[in-house]
ROBA-419764 format. One record per residue: y, x, z of N, C-alpha, C in turn; residue in one letter. Coordinates in steps of 0.1 Angstrom, whole numbers, plus 5000, padded with zeros to 4 digits. Layout:
N
YXZYXZYXZA/...
// end
This chain:
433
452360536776451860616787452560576800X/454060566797454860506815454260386817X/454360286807453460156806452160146817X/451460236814450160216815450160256830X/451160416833450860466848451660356854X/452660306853453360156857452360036861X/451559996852450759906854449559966865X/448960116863448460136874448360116891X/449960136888450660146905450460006909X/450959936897451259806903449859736907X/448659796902447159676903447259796919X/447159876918446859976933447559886942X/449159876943449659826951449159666958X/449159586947448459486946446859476958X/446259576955444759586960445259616971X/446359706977446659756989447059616997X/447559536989448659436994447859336997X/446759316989445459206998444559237009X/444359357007443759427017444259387033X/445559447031446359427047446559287048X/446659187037446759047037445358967043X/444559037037442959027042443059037058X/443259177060443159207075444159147085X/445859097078446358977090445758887091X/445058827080444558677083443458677095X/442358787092441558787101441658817111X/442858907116442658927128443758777137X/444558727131444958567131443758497136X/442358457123441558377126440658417142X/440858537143440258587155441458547167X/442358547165443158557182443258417186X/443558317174443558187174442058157178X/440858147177439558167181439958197202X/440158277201440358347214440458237223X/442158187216443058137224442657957224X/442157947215441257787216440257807222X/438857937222437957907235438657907249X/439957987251440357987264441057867274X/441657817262441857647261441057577269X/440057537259439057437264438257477274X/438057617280436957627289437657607298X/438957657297440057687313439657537325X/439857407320439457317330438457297341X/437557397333436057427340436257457350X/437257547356437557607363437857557377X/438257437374438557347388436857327399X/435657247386434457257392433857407396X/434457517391434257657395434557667412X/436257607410436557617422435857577434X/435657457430435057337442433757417446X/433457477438431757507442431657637451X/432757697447433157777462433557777475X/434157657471435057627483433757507489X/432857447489432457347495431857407508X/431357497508430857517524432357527535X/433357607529434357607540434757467544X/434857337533435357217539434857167548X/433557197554432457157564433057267578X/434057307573434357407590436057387589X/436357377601437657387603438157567607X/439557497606440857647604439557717613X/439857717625439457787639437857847636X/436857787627435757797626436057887618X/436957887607436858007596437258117604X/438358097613439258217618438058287626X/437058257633436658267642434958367635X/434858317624433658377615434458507607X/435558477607436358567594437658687596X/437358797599438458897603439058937586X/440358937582440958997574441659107574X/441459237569442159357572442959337558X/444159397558444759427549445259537544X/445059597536445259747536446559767524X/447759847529448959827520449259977519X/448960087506449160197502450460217499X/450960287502452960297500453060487498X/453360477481453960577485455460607478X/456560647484458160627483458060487480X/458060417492458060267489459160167498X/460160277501460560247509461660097512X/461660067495462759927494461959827500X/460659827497460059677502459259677512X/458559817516457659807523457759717533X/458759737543458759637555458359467552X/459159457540459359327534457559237532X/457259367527455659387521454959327539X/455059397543454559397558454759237566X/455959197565456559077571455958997563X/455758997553455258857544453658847548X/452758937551451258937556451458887569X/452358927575452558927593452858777594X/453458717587453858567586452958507579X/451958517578450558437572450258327580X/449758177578449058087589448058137592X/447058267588446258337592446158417603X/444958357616445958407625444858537628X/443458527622442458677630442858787617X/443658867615444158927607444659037613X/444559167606445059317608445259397592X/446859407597447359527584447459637591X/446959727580447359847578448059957564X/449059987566449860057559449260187562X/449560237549448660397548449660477539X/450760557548451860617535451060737531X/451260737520450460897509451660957509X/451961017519452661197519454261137514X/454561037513456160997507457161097512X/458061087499459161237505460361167505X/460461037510461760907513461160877529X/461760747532461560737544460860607547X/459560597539458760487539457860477550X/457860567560457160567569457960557581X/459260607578460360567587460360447589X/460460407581460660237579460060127586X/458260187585457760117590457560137603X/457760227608458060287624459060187633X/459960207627461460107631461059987633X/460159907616460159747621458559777632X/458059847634457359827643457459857661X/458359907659459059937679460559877679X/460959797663461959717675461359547665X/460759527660460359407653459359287652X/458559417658457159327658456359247667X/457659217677457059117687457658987678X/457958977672458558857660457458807655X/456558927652455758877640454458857647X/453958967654452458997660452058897669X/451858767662451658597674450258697676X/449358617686447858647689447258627679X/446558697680445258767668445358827657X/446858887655447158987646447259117649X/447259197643447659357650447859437638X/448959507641449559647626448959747635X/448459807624448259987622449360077609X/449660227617450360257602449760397606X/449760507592449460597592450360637580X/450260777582450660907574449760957571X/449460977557448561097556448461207542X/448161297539448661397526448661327514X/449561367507449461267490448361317487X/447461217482446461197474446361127467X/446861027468446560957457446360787456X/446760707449446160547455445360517460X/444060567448443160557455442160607467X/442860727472442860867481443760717492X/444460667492445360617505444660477508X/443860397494442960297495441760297504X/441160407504439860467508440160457527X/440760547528442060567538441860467550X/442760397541443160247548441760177553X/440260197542439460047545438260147558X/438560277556437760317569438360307581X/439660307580440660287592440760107598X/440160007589440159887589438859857601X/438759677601437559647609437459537604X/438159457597437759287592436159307582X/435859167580434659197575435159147558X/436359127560437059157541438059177542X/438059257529439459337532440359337520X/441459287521442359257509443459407509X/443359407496444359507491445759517484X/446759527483448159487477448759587479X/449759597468450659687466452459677476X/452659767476453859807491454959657480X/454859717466456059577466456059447461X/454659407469454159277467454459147479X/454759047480454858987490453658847489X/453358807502452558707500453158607502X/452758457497453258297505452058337517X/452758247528452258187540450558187540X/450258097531448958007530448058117522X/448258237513447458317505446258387513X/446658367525445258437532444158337537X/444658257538443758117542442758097534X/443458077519442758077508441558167506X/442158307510441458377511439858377515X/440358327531439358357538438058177537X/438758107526437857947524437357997513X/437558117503436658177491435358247500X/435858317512434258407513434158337523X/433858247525432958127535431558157527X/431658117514430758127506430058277505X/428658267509428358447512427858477495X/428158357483428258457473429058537465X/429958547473431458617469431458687470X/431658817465431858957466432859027467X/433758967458434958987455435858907449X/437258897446437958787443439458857436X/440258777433441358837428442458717429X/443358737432444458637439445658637428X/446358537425447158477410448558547415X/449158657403450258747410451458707398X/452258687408453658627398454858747396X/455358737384456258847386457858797393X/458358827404459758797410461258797401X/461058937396461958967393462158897380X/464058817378463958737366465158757361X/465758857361467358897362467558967349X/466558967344466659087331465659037322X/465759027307464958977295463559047297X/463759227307462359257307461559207315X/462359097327461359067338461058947335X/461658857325461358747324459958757310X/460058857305458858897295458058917301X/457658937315456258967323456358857330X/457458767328456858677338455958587331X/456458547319455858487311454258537307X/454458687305452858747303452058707315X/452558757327451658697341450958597341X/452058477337451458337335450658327331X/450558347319449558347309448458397308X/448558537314447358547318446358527331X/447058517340446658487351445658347352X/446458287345445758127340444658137329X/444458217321443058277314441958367323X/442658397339441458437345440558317348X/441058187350439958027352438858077341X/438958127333437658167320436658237328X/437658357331437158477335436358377345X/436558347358435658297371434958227367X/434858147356433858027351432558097345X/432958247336431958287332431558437341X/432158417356431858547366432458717353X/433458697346433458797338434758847341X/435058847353436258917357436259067360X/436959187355436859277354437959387363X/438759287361440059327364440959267381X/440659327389440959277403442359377406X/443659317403444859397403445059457416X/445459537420446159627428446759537432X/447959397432448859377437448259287446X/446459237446445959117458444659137448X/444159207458442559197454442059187470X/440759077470440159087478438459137478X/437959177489436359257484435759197499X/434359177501433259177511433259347515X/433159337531433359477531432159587528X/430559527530429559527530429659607510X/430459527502430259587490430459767492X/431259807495432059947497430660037500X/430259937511428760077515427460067501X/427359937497426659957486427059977474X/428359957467428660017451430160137454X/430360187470431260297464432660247468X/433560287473435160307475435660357461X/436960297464438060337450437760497445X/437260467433437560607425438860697427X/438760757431440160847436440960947427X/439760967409440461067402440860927389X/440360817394441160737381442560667385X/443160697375444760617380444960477380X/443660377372443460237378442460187384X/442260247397440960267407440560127408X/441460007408441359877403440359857395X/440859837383440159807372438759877374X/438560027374437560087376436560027384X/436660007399436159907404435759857405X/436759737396436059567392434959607381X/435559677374434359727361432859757369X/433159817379432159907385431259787395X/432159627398431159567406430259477393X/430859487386430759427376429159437370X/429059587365428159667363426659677373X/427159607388426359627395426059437396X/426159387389426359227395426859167402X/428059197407428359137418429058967410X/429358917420429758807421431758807423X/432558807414433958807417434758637409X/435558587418436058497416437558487414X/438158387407439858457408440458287420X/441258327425442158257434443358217434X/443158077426444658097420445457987429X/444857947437445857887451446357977459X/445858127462446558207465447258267462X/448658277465449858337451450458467459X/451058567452451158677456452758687444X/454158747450454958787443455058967442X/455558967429454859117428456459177421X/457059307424458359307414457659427403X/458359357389457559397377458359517373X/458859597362459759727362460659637356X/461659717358463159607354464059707341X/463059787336463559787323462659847315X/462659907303461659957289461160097295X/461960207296461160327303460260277313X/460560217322459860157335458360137332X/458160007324457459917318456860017310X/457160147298456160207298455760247302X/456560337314455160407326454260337332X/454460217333453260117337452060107329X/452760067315451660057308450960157298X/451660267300450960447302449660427311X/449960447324448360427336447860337331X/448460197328446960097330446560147314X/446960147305445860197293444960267290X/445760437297444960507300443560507309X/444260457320442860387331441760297330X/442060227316441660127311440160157301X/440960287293439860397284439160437291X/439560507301438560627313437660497316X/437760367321436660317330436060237315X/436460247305435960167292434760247288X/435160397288434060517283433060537298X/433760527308432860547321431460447324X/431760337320431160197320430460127309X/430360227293430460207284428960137285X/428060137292426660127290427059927291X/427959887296428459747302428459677286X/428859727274428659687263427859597257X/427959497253426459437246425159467256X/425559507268424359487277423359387279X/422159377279421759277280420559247295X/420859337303420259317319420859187319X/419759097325420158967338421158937342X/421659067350422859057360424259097360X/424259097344425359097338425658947331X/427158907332427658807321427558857308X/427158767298426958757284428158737280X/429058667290430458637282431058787285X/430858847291431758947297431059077287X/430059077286429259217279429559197260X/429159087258429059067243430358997240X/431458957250432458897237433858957248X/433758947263435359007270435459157265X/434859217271434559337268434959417256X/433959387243434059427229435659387224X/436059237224436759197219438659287224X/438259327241439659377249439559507236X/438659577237438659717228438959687218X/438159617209438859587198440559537198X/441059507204442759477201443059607210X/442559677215443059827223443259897207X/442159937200441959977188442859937177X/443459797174444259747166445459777165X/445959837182447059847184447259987174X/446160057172446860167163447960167152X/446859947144447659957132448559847135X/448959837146449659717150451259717141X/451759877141453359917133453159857120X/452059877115451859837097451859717095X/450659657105450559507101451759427104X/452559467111454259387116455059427100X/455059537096456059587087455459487075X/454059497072453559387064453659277064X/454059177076454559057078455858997070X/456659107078458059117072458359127058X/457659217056457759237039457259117033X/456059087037455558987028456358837027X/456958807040457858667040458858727036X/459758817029460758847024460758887006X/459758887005459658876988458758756986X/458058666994457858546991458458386995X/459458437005459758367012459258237016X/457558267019456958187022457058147043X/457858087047457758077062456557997068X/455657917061455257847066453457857075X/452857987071452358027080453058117092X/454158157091454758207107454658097115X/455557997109455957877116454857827125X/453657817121452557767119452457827134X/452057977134451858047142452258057155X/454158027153454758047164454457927170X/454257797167453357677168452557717178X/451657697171450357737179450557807192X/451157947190451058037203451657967212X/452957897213454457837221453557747225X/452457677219451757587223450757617234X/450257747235449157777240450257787258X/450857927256451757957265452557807270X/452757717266453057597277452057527282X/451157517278450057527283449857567295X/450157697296449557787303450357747317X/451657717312452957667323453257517329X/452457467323452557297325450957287332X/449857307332448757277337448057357342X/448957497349448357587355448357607367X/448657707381449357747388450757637391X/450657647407451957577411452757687411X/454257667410455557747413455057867402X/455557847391455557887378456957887374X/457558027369458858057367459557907360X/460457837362461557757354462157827344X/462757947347463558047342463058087326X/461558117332460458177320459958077312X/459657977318459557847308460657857303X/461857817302462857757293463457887283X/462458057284462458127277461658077264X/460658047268459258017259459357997243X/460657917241460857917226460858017216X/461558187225461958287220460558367226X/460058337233458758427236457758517225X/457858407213457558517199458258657199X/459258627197460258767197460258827204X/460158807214460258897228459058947234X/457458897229456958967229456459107217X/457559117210457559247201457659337209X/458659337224458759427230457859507236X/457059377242456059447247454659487237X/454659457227453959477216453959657215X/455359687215456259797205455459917223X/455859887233455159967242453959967246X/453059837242451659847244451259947233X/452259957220451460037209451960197217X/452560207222453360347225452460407233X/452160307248451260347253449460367249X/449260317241447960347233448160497228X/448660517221448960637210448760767221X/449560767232450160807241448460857251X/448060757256446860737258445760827253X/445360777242444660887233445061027236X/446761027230447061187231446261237247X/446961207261446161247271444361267274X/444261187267442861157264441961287262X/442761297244441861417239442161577244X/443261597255443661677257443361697271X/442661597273442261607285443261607299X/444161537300445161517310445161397315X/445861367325445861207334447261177332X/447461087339448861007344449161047363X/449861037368450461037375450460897386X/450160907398450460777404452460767401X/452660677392453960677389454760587400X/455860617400457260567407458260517394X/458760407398460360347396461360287404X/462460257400463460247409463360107408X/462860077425462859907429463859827435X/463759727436465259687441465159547453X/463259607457462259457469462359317458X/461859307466461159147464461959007474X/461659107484462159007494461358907503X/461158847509460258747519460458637510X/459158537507459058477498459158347508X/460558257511459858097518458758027518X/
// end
């Protein structure tokens, strides 16, 4: 009889043990899938480019400048380490028909101080002809309450958005304004690098930035860009009157947005000659509060927009409805069993000591991510490249908080609560040469 319940356990265990062997493989054959269509389409991207850009080559600077106002609208709330910084890096653009405006949300630091100061003893430095600062104060409300804000207080006929501790290069508005030459642009999204590289956590996002930032060339090739980040998004201002200003009760009024032009057809492209320095959280509590809102915000505009699914209207992307889309949720969902399938890894190369599908693996991936660093984007971390070997491992970290924040997610979810426009302790960026 022990025999027999012995032998039971062991065929059970067994059936258990193929099962989850079953389910690594496949979700393997899927990511690998992924990461070879993103491969091969990414080049496309260049003739994407060009086909945007061809009417502006037919006009010079002064013709663009002269067709094209740029407002900039910069939401700060307790933002006080970079803001100015934030401000000086737009104000030093070769862009010269351009207007920022800073819009502090109720800050209880002196981020409005701040910008008061560099503007009555500073800004004859910056303000050459044909720029002009606005700043305002107004009650916390909210990002997207200070977004809103900002684009009615605006007058360009596009209006770019970025976060207080973001800085721009020189030339990012230029770029800018040679994407909506083309009147089929709607919207766009500008290639955001992470600065900070002083810590294992910032060099782990720098690397993720890369990487993905350089899989948005997919996104633009197949118009299936969803995601227009907070730290440099640009929009037509003409869209606002017809699909709606930033959602103001979602905490990724971004994402929501992009989802939401999406939904409507529009036309969004990514810009990856325009570069944008962004400071990432500089340690693990940080980095989950980040990735707390965007998951959460992520759900809310997933279920908000859900009709976007397998949709099959016209004026939707097919890449974006039937494979971006399903496929982002599906690894949102995975992450549930993401703790098992790792423990299963481990176990399994440690009673088989079989290495040679990891190997395989870390192969492949190390392969994709240089990739992504050798034939992408100019001025791509050095630092982060020469991480890249250990990149396997190091992204467990962010693995171990994307799962936290999922879980975490949910819980708010079903309980019906939000996130917070959250704060962490920054330390600027700084003016980018």
């Amino acid at each position: 009889m022990h025999t027999q319940t012995q032998l039971y356990f062991k065929v059970h265990e067994m059936n258990d043990t193929n099962i989850i062997l079953t389910l690594t493989i496949g979700l393997s054959i899927i990511t690998a899938s992924k990461y070879l269509l993103y491969i091969l389409t990414s080049p496309f991207y260049r003739l994407n480019k060009s086909k945007y850009l061809k009417k502006s080559k037919e006009l010079t600077t002064k013709q663009i400048e002269d067709r094209i106002k740029i407002s900039v609208v910069i939401p700060a709330w307790n933002e006080e380490v970079g803001v100015v910084d934030t401000v000086k890096s737009v104000l030093a653009s070769n862009y010269n028909n351009l207007e920022v405006i800073v819009v502090d949300d109720g800050s209880t630091d002196s981020t409005f101080k701040k910008v008061d100061q560099f503007y009555k003893n500073e800004r004859q430095l910056y303000l050459t002809p044909g720029k002009e600062l606005k700043y305002f104060t107004k009650q916390n409300g909210g990002k997207g309450s200070a977004l809103n804000f900002g684009i009615h207080q605006s007058s360009g006929n596009i209006v770019v958005t970025m976060d207080a501790d973001t800085v721009f290069e020189k030339d990012a508005l230029s770029v800018v304004a040679r994407f909506f030459v083309d009147k089929r642009v709607d919207a766009a999204v500008g290639n955001v690098k992470v600065a900070n590289a002083k810590s294992i956590i910032g060099i782990i996002q720098q690397i993720e930035y890369t990487v993905g930032f350089y899989f948005k060339r997919v996104h633009s090739v197949f118009n299936s860009e969803y995601i227009i980040g907070g730290a440099f998004g640009a929009f037509r201002r003409d869209i606002f009157d017809k699909h709606g200003f930033f959602d103001e009760h979602n905490k990724t009024e971004d994402i929501e947005l992009s989802t939401r032009l999406q939904a409507e057809g529009a036309t969004i492209v990514f810009m990856e000659d325009a570069i944008a320095y962004t400071e990432g959280p500089s340690n693990v509590k940080d980095l989950a509060k980040q990735r707390l809102r965007w998951k959460k915000g992520r759900l809310d505009t997933f279920i908000k927009h859900r009709g976007l699914f397998f949709s099959r209207q016209k004026i939707h992307s097919k890449f974006l409805t039937h494979y971006l889309l399903p496929i982002t949720l599906f690894y949102e969902i995975e992450l549930l069993i993401e703790p098992l399938l790792t423990l299963f890894g481990v176990y399994y190369i440690y009673t088989t000591h079989d290495f040679r599908a990891l190997i395989l693996w870390i192969l492949f991936t190390g392969g994709i991510n240089a990739f992504a660093f050798l034939f992408g984007s100019r001025k791509n971390s050095k630092v982060a490249f020469a991480f890249l070997p250990l990149y396997f491992l190091l992204s467990y970290v962010l693995t171990a908080i994307e799962v936290y924040a999922m879980y975490m997610s949910l819980k708010l979810l079903f309980s019906k609560k939000d996130v917070t426009w959250q704060k962490w302790n920054r330390k600027g960026v700084g003016v980018i040469s």
